[in-house]
C-alpha positions in Angstrom: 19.2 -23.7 15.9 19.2 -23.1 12.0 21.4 -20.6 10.5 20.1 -18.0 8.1 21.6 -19.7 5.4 20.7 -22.8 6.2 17.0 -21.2 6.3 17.0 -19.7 3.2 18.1 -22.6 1.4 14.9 -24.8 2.7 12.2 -24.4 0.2 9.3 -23.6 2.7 5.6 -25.2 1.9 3.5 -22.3 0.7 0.2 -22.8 2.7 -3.1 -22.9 0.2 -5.8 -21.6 -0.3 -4.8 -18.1 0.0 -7.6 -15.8 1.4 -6.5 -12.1 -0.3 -8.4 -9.0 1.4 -8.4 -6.2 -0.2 -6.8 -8.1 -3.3 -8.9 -6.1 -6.0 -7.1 -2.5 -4.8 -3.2 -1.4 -6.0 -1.3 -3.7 -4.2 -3.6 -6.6 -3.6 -4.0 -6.9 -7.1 -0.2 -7.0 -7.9 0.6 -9.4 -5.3 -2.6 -11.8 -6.6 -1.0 -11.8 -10.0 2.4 -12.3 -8.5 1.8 -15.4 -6.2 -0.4 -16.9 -9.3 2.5 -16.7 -11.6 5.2 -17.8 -9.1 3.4 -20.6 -7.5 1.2 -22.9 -9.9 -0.3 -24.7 -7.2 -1.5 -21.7 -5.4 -5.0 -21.0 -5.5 -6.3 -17.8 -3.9 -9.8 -16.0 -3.0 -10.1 -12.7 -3.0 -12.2 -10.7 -0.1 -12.8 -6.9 -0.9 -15.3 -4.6 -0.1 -15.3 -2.8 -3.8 -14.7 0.5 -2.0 -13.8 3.4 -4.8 -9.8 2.3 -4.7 -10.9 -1.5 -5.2 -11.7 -1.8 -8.6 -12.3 -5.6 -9.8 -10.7 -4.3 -13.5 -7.7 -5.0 -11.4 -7.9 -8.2 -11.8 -8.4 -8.1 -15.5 -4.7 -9.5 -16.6 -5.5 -12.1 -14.1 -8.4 -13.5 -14.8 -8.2 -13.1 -18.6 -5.1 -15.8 -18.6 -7.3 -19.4 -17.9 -4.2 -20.8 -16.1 -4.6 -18.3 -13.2 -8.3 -17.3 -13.9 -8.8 -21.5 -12.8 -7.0 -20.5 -9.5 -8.9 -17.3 -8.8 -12.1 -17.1 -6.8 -13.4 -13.1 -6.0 -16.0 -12.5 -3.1 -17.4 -9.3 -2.9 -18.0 -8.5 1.2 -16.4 -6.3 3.8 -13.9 -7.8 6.3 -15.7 -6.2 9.2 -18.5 -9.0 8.7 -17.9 -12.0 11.0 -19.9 -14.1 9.5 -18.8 -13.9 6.3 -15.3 -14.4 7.2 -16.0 -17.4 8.6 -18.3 -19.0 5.9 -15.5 -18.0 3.6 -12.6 -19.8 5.6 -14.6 -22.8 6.1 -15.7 -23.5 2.6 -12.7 -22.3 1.4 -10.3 -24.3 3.9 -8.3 -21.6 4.0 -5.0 -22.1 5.1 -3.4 -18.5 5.7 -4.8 -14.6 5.5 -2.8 -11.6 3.9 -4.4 -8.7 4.6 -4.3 -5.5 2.4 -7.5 -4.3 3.4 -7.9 -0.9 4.4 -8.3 2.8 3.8 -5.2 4.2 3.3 -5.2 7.6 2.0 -3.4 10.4 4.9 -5.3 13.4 3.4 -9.0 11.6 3.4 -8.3 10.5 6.9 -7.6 14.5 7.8 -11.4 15.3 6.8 -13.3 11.9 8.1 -11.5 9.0 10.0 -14.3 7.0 10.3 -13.9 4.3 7.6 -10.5 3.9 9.0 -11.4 3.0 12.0 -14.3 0.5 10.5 -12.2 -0.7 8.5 -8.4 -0.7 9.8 -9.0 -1.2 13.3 -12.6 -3.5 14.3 -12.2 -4.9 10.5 -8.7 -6.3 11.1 -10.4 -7.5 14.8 -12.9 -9.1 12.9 -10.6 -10.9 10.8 -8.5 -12.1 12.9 -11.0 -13.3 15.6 -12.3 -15.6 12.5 -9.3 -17.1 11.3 -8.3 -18.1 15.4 -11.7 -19.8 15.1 -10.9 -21.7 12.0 -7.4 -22.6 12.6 -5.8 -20.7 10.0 -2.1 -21.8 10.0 -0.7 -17.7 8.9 -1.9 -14.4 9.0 0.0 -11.4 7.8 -0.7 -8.1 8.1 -0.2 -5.8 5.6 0.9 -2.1 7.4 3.0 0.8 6.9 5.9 2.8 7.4 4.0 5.7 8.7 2.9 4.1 12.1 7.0 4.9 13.0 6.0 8.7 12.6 8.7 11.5 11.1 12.3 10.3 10.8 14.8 13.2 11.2 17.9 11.3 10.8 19.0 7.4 10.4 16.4 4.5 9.9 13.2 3.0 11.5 13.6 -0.7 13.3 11.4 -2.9 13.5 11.5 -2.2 17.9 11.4 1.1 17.4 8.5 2.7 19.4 5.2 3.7 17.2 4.3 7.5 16.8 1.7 8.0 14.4 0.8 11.3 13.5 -2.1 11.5 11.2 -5.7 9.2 11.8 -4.8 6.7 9.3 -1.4 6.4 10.5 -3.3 6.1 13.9 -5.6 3.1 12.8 -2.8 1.1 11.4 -1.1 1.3 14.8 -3.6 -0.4 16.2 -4.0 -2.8 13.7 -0.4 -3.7 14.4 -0.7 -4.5 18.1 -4.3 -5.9 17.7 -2.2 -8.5 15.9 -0.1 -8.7 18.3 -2.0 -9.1 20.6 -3.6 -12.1 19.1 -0.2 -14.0 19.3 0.6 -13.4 22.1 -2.6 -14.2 23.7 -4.0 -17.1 21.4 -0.4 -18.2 20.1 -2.0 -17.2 16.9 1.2 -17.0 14.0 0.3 -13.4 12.8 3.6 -11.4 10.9 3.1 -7.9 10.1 5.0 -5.7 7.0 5.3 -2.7 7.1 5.4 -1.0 3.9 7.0 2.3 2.5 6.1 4.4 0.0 4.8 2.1 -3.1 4.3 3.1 -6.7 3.4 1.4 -9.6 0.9 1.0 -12.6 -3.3 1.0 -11.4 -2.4 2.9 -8.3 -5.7 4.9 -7.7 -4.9 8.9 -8.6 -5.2 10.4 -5.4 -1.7 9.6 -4.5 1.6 11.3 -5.4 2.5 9.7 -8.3 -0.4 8.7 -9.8 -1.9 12.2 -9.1 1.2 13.9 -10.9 1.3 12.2 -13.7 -2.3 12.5 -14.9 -2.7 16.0 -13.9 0.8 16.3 -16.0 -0.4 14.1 -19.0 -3.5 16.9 -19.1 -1.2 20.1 -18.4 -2.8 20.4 -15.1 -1.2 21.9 -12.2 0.7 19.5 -9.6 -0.2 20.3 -6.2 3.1 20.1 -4.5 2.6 20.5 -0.7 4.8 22.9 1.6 8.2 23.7 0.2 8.5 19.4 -1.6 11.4 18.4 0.5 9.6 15.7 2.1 11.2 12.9 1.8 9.8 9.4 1.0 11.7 6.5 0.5 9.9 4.7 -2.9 9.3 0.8 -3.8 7.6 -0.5 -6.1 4.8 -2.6 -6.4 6.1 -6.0 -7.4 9.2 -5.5 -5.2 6.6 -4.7 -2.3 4.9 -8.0 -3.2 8.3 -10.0 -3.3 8.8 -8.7 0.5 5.2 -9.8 1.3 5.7 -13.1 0.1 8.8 -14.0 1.8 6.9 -12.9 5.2 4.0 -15.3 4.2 6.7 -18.0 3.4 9.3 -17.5 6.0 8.4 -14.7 8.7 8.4 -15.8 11.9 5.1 -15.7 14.9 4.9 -12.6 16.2 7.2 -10.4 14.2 8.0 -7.0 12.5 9.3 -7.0 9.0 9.9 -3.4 7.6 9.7 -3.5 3.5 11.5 -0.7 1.6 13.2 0.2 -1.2 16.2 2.0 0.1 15.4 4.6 -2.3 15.2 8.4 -0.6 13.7 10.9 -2.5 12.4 14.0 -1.8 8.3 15.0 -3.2 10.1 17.7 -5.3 12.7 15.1 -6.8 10.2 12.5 -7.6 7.8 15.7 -9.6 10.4 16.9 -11.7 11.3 13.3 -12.5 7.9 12.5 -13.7 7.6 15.5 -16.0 11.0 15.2 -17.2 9.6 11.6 -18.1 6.6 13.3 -19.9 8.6 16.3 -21.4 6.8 18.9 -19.3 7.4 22.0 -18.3 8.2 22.2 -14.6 5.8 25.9 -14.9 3.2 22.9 -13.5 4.2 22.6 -10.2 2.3 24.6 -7.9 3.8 24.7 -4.3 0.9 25.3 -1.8 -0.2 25.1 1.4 1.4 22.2 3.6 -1.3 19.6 5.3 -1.6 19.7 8.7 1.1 16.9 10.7 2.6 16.0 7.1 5.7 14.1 8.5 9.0 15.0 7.0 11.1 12.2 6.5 10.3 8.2 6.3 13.5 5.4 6.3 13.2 2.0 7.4 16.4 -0.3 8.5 15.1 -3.5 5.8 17.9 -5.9 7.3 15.5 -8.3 9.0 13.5 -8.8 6.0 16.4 -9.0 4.2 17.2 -12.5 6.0 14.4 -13.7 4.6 15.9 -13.2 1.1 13.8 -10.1 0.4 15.8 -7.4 -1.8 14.5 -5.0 -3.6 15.0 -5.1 -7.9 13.6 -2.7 -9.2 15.7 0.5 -10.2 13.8 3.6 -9.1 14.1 5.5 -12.7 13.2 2.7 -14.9 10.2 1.8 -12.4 8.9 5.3 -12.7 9.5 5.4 -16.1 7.7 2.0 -16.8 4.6 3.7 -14.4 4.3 7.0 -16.5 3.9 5.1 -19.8 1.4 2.7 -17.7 -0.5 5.8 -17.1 -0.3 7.1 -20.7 -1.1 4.1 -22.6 -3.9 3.3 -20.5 -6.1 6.8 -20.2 -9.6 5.2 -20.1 -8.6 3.3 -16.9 -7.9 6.6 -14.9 -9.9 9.3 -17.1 -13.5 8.4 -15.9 -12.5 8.5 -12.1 -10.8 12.0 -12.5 -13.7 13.8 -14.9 -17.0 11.4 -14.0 -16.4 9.9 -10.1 -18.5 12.7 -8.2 -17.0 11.2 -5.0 -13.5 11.5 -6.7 -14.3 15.2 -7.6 -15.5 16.5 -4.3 -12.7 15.1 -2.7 -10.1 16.8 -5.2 -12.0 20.1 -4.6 -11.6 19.8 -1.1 -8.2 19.3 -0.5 -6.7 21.2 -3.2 -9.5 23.8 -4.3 -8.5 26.9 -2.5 -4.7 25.7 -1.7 -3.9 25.9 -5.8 -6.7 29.4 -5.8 -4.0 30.2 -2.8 -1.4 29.1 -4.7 0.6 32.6 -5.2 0.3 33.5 -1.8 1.6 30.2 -0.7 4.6 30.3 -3.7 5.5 33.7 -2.3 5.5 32.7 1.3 7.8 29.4 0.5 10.2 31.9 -1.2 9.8 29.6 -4.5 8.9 32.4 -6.4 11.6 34.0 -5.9 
């Protein structure tokens, strides 16, 4: 049997044409532009739905440099359709399948869980049903750290049992053993990441980060849930991508890789960094009511993928840094979805209308405004 070493030092044969679902959202799009620029020979085609987190100005870098723009193909269509899926692979002679999409957002799922289910569960079914039909040599799937559930103490492995706690956690669960499922009945080689918290420029601002740092750039207040000691451990984008692609390149049938950034921090930590970053008072923050089920702590044990040669690089200050001035220097990108998206603007009503109209009582009660 090969040693590790011995493994890593192989150069393993990148299988093309890439099919890319859900490559036009945050970290699709990073990890198109990244296997372009890493692999010359690589040619991709990109599947996504367009949904209002898959925006096809993602791929603007990318298609606006004819080198990778000659490698690129995009296909508007929804992952849930069979047919599709299988007129794409075919034409296409698609040799291996990353999957990214899916709805991701916790706090949409608490109000409607639908589309996650459409979409994260019978859409990855879908998917994979095609590519067993068309031979397709890999298939990864693209999950997260929340299927593990809260943490209280030490790290989340790979064998580890799964104990999601909100609906979207739920529906990537399922994803998870759907896939495998499919190896170990068809033999089908399916890997699946999983994925911790992941920040980075064109994030859509609904999340943490991105939320914080728009609201911040417009002196409007940050919604900080419960008392901010949740902790999450961060990793950004490109370093998530470099984990991805030593899956696609190395991962073996039928196995776990957990992707992280060994980088703790708690919500509060990460707030105060961002408006220290934009040189904002911390008067902004508005602790308030806590979502229902909102796990505590997330750590993954990264060792396995870390055979593979994945490591993260990317210090978390300068990375956050690097993402604030993202954000700053590129305010029409994220301006019209927070003032114009009616879809954008109901859903920021409803989940932190009357929690920052609360606010006081909830400050009061957390004995922050003490």
């Amino acid at each position: 049997m090969a040693t590790t070493d011995a493994c890593l030092q192989e150069t393993p044969q990148l299988p093309t044409p890439l099919l890319v679902t859900g490559g036009a959202g945050f970290i699709g799009s990073h990890f198109v532009e990244h296997m372009l620029l890493m692999h010359p020979a690589l040619r991709i085609v990109v599947l996504d739905k367009l949904t209002y987190a898959g925006r096809k100005e993602n791929l603007a870098d990318v298609e606006a440099e004819p080198s990778l723009a000659k490698r690129l193909r995009f296909v508007h269509g929804d992952i849930a359709d069979r047919a599709l899926v299988g007129e794409l692979l075919k034409k296409e002679h698609i040799a291996a399948v990353v999957n990214f999409a899916a709805e991701t957002h916790v706090d949409r799922s608490l109000h409607e869980a639908i589309d996650f289910l459409n979409t994260d569960v019978v859409g990855v079914y879908q998917l994979l049903v095609a590519a067993r039909q068309h031979n397709v040599s890999r298939f990864v799937q693209v999950s997260t750290d929340e299927v593990y559930g809260s943490v209280e103490s030490g790290a989340s492995k790979e064998s580890d049992p799964m104990e999601p706690r909100s609906p979207y956690s739920a529906s990537k669960a399922a994803a998870d053993l759907m896939a495998l499922a499919f190896f170990t009945s068809y033999g089908m080689h399916v890997s699946i990441t999983r994925g911790s918290n992941t920040y980075g420029p064109r994030q859509f601002p609904e999340k943490l980060i991105p939320l914080f740092i728009t609201n911040a750039l417009e002196d409007r207040p940050l919604p900080l849930y419960g008392d901010g000691k949740n902790v999450r451990d961060w990793l950004h984008v490109r370093d998530h991508c470099r984990g991805i692609e030593a899956v696609l390149m190395r991962g073996e049938a039928g196995s776990i890789y957990n992707i992280g950034g060994d980088c703790g921090k708690t919500n509060l930590e990460v707030t105060e960094a961002i408006l220290n970053i934009i040189g904002k008072p911390t008067a902004l923050i508005r602790f308030v009511q806590d979502r229902p089920g909102h796990d505590r702590r997330y750590a993954l044990d990264t060792s396995r993928a870390r055979r593979l040669g994945f490591q993260p690089q990317t210090n978390f200050e300068l990375g956050l840094r690097q993402t604030v001035l993202w954000y700053r220097d590129n305010v029409d990108w994220w301006k019209s979805v927070i003032h114009q998206d009616k879809d954008f603007r109901a859903y920021y009503e409803r989940q932190y209308g009357n929690r920052l109209r609360n606010g006081v009582e909830a400050l009061a009660e957390s004995g922050h405004g003490e």
